[in-house]
C-alpha positions in Angstrom: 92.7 -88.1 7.8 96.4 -87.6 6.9 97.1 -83.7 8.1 96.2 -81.8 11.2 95.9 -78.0 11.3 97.2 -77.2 14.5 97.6 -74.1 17.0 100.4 -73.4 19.0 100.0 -70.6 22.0 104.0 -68.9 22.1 105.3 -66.1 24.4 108.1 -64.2 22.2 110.4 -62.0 24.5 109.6 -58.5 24.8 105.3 -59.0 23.6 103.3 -57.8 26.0 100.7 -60.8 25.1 101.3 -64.4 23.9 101.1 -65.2 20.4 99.5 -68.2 18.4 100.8 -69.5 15.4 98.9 -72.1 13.4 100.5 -75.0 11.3 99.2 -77.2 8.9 101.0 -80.6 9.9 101.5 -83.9 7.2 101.1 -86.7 9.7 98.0 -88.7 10.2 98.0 -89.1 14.1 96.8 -86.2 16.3 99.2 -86.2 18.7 102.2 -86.4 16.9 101.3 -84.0 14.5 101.1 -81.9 17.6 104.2 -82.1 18.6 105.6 -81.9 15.4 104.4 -78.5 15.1 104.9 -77.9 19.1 108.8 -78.9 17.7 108.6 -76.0 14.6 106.5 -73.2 17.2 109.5 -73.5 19.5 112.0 -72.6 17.4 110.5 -69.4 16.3 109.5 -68.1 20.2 109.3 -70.2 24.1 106.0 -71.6 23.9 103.2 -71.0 26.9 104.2 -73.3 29.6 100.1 -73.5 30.5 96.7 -72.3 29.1 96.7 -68.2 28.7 93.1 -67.1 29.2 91.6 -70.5 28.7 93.7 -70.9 25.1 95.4 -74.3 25.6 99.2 -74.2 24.8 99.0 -76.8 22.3 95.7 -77.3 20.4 94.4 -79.5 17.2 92.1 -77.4 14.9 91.2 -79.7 13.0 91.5 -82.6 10.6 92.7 -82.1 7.0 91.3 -84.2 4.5 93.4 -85.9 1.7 92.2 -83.8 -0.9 92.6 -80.8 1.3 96.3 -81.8 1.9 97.0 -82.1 -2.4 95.2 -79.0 -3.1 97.4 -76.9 -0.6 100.6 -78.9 -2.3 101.3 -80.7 2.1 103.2 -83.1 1.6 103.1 -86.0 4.4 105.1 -85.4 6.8 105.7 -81.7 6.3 105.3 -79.2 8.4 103.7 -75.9 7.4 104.3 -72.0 9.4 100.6 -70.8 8.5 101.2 -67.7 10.7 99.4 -65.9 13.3 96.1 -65.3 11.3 93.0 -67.9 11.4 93.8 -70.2 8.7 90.3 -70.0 7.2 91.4 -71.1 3.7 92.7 -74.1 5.5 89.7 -75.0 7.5 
């Protein structure tokens, strides 16, 4: 498993509710393709300092496969903004 999609729970200024954002991450272990994209979250808004309605701040999706990874053009290592819908296409 070389690539992670993972979820990151923000809380931009002036939103009345947090926000996640979802990033497909090039790097073969879980947790630091967690805070790699923990890293890229937090420069876009302050990210939750805890769980928000039982959302974890910080959450791996799932695993992406190889193939997955070429046909979406990730490179390893990168680190992909998928935005704040369900990345379906990516799961």
């Amino acid at each position: 498993m070389p690539g992670w999609i993972i979820a990151v729970l923000t809380e931009p200024a002036g939103e009345p509710a947090p926000r996640r954002l979802f990033f497909a991450v090039g790097f073969p272990d879980q947790g630091q393709a967690e805070w790699k994209a923990l890293d890229a979250a937090a420069a876009e808004a302050p990210v939750a300092p805890g769980p928000r309605g039982g959302v974890e701040p910080v959450q791996a999706l799932a695993p992406l496969a190889d193939a997955a990874m070429r046909r979406r053009g990730l490179l390893a290592g990168e680190v992909r903004p998928l935005g704040e819908a369900w990345p379906r296409n990516w799961l």
